[in-house]
KOLDREN-215185 format. One record per residue (C-alpha): residue number from 1; x negated, y negated, z. Coordinates in nm, 4 decimals, padded with zeros to 6 digits. Example, Ala and Ser with C-alpha at 12.3 -4.5 7.8 and 13.67 -1.06 7.14 Angstrom:
% KOLDREN-215185
<pos = 1 | px = -01.2300 | py = 00.4500 | pz = 00.7800>
<pos = 2 | px = -01.3670 | py = 00.1060 | pz = 00.7140>
END
This chain:
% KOLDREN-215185
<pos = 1 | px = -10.1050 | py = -12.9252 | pz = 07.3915>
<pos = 2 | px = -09.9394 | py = -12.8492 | pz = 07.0542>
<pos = 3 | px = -10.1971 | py = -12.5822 | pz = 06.9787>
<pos = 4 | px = -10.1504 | py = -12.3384 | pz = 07.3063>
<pos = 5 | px = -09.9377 | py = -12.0479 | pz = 07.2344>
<pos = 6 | px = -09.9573 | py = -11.8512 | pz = 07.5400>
<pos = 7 | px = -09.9552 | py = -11.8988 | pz = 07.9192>
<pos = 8 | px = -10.0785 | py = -11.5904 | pz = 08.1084>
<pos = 9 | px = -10.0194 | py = -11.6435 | pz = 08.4887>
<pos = 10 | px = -10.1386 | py = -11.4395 | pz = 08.8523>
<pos = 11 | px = -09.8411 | py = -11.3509 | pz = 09.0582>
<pos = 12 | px = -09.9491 | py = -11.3086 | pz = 09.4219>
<pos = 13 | px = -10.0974 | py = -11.6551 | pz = 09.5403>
<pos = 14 | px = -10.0335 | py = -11.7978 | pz = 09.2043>
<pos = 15 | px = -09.6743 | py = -11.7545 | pz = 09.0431>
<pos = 16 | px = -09.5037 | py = -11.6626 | pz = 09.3607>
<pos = 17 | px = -09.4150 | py = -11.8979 | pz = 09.6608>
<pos = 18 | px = -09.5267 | py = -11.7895 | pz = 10.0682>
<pos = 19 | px = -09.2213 | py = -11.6208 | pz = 10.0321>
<pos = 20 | px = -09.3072 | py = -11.4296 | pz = 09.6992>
<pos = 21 | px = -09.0257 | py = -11.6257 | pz = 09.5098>
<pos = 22 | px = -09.0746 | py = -11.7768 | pz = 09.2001>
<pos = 23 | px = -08.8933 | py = -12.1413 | pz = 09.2773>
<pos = 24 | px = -08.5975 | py = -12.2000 | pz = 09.0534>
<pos = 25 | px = -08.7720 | py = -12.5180 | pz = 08.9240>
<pos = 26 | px = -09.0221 | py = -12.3449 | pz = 08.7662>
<pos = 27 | px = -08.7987 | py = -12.0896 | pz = 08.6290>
<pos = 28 | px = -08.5984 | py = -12.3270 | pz = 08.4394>
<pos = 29 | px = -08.9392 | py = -12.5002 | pz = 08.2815>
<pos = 30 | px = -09.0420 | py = -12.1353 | pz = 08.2110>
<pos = 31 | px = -08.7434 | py = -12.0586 | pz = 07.9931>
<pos = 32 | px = -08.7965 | py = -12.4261 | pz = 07.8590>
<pos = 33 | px = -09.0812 | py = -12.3576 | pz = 07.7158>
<pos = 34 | px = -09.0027 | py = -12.0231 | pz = 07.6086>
<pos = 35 | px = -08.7266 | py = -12.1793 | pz = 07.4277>
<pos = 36 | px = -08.9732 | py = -12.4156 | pz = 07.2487>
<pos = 37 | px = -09.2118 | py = -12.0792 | pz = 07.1037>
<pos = 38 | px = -09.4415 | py = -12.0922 | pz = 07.4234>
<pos = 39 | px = -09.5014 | py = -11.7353 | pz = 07.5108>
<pos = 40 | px = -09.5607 | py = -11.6593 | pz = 07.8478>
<pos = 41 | px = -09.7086 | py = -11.2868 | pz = 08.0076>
<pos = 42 | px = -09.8384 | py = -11.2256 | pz = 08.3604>
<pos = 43 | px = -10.1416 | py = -11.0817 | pz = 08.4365>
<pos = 44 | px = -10.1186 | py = -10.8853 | pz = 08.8293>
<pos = 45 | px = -10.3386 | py = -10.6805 | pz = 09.0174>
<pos = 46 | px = -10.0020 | py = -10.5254 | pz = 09.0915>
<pos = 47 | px = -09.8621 | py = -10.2267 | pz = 08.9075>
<pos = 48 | px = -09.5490 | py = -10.2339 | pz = 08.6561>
<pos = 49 | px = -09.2665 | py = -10.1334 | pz = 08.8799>
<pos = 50 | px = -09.4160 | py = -10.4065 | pz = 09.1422>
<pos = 51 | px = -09.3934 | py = -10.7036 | pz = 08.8450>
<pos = 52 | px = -09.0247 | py = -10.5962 | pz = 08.6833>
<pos = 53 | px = -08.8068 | py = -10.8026 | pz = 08.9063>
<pos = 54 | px = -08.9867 | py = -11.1180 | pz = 08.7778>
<pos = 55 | px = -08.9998 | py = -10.9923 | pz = 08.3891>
<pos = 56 | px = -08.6643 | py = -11.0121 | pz = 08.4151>
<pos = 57 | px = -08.6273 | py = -11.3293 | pz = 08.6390>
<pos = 58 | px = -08.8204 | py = -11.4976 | pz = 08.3695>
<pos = 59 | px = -08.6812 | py = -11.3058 | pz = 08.0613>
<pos = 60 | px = -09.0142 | py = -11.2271 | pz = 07.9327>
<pos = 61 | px = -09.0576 | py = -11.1561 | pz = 07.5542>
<pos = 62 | px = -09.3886 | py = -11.0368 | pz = 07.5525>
<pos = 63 | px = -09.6214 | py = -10.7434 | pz = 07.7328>
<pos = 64 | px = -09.7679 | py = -10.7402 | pz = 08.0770>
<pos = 65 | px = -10.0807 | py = -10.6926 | pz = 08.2510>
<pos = 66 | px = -10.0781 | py = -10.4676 | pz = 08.5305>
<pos = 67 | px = -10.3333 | py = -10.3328 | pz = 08.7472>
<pos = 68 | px = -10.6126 | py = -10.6155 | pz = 08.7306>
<pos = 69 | px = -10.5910 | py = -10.5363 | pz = 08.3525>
<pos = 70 | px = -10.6631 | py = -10.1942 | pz = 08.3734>
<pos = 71 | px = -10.2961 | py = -10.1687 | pz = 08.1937>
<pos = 72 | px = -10.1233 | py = -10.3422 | pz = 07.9369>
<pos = 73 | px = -09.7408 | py = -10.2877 | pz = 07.9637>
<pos = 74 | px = -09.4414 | py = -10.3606 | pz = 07.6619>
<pos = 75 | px = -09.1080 | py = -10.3788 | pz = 07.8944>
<pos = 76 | px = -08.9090 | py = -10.4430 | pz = 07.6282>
<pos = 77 | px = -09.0298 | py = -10.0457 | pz = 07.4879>
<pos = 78 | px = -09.1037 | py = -09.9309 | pz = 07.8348>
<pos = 79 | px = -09.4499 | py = -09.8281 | pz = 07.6427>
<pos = 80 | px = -09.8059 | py = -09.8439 | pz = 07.7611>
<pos = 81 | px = -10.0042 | py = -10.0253 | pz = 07.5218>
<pos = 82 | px = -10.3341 | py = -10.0355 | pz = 07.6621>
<pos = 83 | px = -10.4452 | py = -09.7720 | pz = 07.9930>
<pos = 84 | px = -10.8180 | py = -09.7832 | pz = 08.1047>
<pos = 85 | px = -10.8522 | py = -09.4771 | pz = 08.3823>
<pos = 86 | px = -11.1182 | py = -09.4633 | pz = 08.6093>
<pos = 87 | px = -11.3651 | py = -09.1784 | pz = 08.5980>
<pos = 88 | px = -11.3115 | py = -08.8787 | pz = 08.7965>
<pos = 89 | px = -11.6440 | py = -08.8889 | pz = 08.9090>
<pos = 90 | px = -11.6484 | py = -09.2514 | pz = 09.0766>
<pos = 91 | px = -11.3335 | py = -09.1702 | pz = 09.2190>
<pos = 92 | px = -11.4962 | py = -08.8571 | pz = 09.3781>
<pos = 93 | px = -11.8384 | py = -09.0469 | pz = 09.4691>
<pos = 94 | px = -11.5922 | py = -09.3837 | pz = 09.6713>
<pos = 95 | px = -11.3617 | py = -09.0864 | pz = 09.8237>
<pos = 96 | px = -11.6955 | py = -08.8962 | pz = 09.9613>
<pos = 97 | px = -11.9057 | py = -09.1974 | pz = 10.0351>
<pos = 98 | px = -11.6315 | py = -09.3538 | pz = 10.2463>
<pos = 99 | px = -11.5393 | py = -09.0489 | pz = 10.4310>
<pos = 100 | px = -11.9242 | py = -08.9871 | pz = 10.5098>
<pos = 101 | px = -12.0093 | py = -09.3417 | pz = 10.6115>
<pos = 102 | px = -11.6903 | py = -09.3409 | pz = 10.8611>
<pos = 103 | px = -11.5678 | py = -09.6758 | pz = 10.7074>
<pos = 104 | px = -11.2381 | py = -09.7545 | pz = 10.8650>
<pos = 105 | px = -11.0302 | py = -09.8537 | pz = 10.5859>
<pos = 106 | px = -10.6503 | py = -09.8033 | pz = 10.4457>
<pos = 107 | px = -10.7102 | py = -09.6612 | pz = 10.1231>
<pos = 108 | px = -10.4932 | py = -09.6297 | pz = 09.8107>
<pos = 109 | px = -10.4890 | py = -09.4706 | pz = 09.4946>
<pos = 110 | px = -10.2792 | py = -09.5664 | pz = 09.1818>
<pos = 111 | px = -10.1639 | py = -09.3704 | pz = 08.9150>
<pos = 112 | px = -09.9995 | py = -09.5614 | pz = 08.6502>
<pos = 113 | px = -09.6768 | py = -09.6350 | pz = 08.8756>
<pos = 114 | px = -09.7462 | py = -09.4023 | pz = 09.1555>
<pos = 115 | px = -09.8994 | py = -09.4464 | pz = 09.4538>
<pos = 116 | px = -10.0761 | py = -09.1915 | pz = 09.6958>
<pos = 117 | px = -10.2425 | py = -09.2735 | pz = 10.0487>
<pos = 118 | px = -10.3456 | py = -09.1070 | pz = 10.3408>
<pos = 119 | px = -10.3834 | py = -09.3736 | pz = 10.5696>
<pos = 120 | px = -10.0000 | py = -09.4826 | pz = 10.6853>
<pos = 121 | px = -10.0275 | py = -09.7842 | pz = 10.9075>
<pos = 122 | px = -09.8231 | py = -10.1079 | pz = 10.9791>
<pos = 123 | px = -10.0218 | py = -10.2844 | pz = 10.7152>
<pos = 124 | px = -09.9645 | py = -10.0014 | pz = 10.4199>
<pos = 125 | px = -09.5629 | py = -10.0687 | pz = 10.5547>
<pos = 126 | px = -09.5957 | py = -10.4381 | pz = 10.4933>
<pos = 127 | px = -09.7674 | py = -10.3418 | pz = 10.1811>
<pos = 128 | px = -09.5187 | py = -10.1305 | pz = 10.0481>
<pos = 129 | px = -09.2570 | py = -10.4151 | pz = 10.1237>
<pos = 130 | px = -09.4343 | py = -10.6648 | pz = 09.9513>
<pos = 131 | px = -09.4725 | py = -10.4854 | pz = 09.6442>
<pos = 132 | px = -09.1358 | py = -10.3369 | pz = 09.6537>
<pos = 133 | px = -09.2304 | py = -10.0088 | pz = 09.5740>
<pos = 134 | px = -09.2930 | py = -09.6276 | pz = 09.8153>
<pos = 135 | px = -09.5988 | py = -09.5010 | pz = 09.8375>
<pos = 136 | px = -09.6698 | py = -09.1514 | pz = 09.8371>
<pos = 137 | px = -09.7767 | py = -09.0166 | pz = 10.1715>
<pos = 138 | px = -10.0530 | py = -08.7206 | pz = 10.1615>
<pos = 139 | px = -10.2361 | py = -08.5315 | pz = 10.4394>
<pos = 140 | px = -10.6052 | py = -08.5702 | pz = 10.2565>
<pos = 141 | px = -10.6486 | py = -08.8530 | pz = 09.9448>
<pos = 142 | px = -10.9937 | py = -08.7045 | pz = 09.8535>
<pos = 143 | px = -10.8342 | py = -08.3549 | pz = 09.7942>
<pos = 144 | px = -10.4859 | py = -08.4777 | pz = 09.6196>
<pos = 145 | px = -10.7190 | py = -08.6600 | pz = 09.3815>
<pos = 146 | px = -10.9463 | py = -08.3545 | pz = 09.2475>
<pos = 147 | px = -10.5930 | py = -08.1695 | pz = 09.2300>
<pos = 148 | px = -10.5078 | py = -08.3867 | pz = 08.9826>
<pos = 149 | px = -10.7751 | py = -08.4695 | pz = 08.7985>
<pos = 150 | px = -10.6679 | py = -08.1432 | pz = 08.5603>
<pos = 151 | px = -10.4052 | py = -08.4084 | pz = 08.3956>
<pos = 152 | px = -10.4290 | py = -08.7488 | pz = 08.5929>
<pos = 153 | px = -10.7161 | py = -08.9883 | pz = 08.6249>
<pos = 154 | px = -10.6425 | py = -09.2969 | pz = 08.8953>
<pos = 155 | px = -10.5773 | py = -09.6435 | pz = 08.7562>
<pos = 156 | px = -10.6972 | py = -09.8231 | pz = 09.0562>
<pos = 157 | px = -10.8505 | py = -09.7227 | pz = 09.3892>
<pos = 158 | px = -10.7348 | py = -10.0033 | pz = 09.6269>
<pos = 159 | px = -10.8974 | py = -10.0375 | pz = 09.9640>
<pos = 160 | px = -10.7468 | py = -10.2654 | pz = 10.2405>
<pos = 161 | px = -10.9648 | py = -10.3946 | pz = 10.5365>
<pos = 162 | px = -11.0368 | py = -10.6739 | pz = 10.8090>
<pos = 163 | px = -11.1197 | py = -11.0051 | pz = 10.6442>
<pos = 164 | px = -11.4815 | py = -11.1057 | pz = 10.7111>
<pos = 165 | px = -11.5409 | py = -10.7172 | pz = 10.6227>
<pos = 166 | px = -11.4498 | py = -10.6732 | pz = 10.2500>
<pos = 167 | px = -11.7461 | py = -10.8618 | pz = 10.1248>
<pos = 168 | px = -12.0102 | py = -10.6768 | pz = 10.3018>
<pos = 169 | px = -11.8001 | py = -10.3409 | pz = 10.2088>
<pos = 170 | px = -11.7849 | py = -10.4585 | pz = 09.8379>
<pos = 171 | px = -12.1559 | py = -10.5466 | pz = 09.7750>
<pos = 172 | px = -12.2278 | py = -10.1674 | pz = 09.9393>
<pos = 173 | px = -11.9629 | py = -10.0509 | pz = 09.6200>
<pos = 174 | px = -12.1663 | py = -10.2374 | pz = 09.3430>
<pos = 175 | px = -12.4735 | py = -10.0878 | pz = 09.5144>
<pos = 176 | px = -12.3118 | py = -09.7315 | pz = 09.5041>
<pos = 177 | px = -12.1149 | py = -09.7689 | pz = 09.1802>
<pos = 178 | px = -12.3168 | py = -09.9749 | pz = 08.9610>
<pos = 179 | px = -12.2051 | py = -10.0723 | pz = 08.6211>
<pos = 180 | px = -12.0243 | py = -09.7642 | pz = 08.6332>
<pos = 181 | px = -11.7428 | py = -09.9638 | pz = 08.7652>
<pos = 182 | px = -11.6065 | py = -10.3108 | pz = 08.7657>
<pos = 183 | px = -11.5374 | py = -10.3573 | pz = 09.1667>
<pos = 184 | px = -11.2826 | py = -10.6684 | pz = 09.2156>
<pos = 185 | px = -11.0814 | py = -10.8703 | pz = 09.5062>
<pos = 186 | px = -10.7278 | py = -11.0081 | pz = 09.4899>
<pos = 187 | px = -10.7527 | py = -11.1630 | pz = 09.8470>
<pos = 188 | px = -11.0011 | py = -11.1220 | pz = 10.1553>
<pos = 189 | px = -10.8248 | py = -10.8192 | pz = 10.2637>
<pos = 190 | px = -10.8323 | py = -10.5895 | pz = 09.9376>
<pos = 191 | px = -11.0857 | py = -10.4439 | pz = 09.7099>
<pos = 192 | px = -11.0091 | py = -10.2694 | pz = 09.3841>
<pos = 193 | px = -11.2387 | py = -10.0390 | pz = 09.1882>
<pos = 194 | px = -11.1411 | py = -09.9942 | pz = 08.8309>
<pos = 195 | px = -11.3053 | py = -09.8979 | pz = 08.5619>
<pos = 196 | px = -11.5913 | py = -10.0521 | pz = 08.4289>
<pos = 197 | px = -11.4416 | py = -10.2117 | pz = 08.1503>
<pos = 198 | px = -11.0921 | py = -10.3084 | pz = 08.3097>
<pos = 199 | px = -11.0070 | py = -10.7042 | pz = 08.3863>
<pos = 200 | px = -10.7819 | py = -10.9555 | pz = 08.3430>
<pos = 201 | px = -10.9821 | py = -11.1308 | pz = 08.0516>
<pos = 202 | px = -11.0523 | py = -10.8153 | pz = 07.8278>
<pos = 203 | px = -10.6689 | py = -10.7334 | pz = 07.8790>
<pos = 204 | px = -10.5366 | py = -11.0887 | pz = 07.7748>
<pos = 205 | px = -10.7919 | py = -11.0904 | pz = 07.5014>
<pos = 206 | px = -10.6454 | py = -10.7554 | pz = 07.3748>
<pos = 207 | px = -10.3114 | py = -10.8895 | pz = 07.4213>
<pos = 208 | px = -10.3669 | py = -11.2054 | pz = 07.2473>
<pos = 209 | px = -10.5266 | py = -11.0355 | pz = 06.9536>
<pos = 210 | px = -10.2242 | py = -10.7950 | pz = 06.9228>
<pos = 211 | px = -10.0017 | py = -11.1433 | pz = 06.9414>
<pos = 212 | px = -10.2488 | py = -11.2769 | pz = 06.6521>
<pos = 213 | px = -10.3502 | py = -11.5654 | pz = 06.8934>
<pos = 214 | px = -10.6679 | py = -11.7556 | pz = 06.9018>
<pos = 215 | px = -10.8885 | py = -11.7156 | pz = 07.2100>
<pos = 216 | px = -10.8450 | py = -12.1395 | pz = 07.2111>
<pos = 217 | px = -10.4569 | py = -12.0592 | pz = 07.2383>
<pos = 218 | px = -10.4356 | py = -11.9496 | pz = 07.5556>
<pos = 219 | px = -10.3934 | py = -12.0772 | pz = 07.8690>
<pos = 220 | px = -10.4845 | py = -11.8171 | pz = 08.1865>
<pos = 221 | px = -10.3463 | py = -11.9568 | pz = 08.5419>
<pos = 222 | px = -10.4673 | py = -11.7586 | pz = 08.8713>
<pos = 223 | px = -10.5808 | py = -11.8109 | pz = 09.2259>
<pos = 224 | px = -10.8928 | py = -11.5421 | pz = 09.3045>
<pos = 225 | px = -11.1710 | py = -11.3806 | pz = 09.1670>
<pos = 226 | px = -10.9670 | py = -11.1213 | pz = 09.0280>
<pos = 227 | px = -10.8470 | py = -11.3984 | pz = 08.8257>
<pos = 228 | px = -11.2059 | py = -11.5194 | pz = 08.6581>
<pos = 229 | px = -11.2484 | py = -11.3056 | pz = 08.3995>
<pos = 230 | px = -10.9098 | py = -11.4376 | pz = 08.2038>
<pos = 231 | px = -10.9951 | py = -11.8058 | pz = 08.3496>
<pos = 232 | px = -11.3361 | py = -11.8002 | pz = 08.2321>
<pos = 233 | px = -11.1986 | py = -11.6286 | pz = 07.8580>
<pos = 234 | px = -10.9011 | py = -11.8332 | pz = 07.8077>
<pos = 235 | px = -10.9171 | py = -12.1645 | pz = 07.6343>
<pos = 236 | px = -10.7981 | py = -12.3205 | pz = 07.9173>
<pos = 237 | px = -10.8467 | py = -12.1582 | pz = 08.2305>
<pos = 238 | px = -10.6563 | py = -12.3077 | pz = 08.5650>
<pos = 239 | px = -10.7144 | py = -12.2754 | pz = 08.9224>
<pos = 240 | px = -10.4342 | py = -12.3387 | pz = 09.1758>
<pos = 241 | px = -10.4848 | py = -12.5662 | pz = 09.4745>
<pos = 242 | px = -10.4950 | py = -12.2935 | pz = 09.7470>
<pos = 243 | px = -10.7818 | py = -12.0751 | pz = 09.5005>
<pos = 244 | px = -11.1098 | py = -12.0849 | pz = 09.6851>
<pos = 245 | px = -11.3522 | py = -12.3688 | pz = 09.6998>
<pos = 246 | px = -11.6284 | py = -12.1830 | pz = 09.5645>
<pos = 247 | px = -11.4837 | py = -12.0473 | pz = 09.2539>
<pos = 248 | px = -11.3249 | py = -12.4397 | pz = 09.1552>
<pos = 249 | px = -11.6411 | py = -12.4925 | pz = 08.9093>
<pos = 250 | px = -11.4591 | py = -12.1821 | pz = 08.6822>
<pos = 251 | px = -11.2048 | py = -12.3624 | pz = 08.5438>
<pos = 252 | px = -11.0850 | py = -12.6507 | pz = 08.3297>
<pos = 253 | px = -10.8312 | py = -12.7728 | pz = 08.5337>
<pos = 254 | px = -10.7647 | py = -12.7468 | pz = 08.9233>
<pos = 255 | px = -10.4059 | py = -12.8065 | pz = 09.0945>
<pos = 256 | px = -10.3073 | py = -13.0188 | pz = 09.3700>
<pos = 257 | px = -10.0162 | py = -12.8444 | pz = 09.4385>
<pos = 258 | px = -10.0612 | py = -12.4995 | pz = 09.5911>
<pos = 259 | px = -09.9052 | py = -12.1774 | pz = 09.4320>
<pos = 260 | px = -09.5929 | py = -12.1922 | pz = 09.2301>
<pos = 261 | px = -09.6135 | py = -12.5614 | pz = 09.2910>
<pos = 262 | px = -09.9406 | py = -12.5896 | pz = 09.1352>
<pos = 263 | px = -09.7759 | py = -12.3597 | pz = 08.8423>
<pos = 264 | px = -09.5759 | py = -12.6228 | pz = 08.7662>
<pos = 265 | px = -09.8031 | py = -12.9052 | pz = 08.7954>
<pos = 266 | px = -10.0461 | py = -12.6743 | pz = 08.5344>
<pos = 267 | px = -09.7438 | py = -12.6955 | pz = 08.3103>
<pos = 268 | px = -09.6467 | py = -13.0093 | pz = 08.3194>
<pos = 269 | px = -10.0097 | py = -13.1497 | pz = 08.2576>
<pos = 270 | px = -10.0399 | py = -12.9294 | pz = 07.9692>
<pos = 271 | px = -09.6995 | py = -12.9611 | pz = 07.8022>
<pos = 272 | px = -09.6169 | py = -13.3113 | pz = 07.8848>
END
């Protein structure tokens, strides 16, 4: 594909092995086709200091996107380039509902690179280790929130629950919410409320326009729903093996391989 100029790729589920390693296989085809003009960005529901150890493992010349593309990050600058906050309002309205309807849930809010909960658990541990990054512990989320909303507006609320449950919870959110939010899952456990206007595809489409790259340029690889947006957007728009069954009908092309391996197998289809 002599015409595709840039690869944007999920991490979690997509980019990164069970073991969240990027194999060194696909590291070395990375840089390949770096070296050949190929730009290549990743697009996470993570935030920025959660995604730097693979910027660098991948020597990445070109911005991120963070926070389900609620951010849109130049490493290279260490500037923000693109920040969509969600409304103080919404925030207020989850917080409240979720505290009135006694939903058991771990709950999260992020602020640009910081993180506040308070709901510490085993899970927000393994969390934290996955992403690589401390949360903030504090004794009531709701109130640390409206203290500062006089100079900080969240990124991201992230909720974490039992699978089975998140669906249910989520179409309550849309209910609640509205258009007044774009409400968003990275994996059966999560959901992430953004603002209404923040995803993956408006982000790379931002990004690509910035690059001066045609929509039929780029090439978006994920694994979830959080992912559709850029699949559905991108020129080519790829699904790895393990992405669910009912979202396969998205995209242009859909991996054997699972993962990193199906990464690969993307990239080797489409730069033979």
């Amino acid at each position: 594909m002599k015409n595709k100029r840039l690869v944007a790729f999920d991490l979690d589920g997509t980019l990164l092995d069970e073991h969240r390693r990027i194999p060194a296989m696909l590291v070395q085809r990375i840089q390949e086709l770096q070296s050949l003009g190929i730009l290549f960005t990743i697009a996470t529901g993570r935030m920025y200091p959660a995604a730097t150890r693979y910027i660098e493992q991948l020597r990445l010349h070109v911005p991120i996107i963070t926070c389900n593309g609620a951010m849109i990050r130049d490493h290279r600058q260490d500037q923000v380039m693109h920040h969509q906050v969600l409304d103080q309002g919404q925030t207020d309205k989850v917080l409240q509902w979720l505290r009135e309807k006694g939903h058991r849930v771990l709950r999260y809010s992020f602020y640009g690179d910081d993180v506040f909960t308070d709901t510490p658990h085993e899970q927000t541990t393994r969390y934290e280790e996955g992403l690589g990054v401390t949360f903030m512990s504090v004794p009531d989320l709701e109130l640390q929130v409206q203290q500062l909303a006089k100079h900080r507006h969240p990124t991201m609320l992230v909720l974490m629950l039992e699978a089975g449950v998140a669906q249910a919870l989520s179409e309550e959110l849309m209910s609640l919410l509205g258009s007044s939010a774009c409400i968003t899952s990275s994996n059966d456990y999560f959901i992430e409320i953004l603002h209404p206007e923040a995803s993956k595809g408006e982000a790379l489409a931002c990004l690509a326009a910035k690059l001066g790259i045609d929509q039929e340029q780029v090439i978006a690889i994920g694994d979830n729903r959080n992912d559709l947006s850029m699949i559905r957007w991108a020129g080519t728009g790829v699904l790895v093996g393990n992405a669910p069954p009912a979202i396969h009908h998205e995209a242009n092309l859909i991996t054997q391989g699972h993962r990193s391996y199906g990464v690969l197998e993307a990239l080797e289809k489409l730069f033979p």
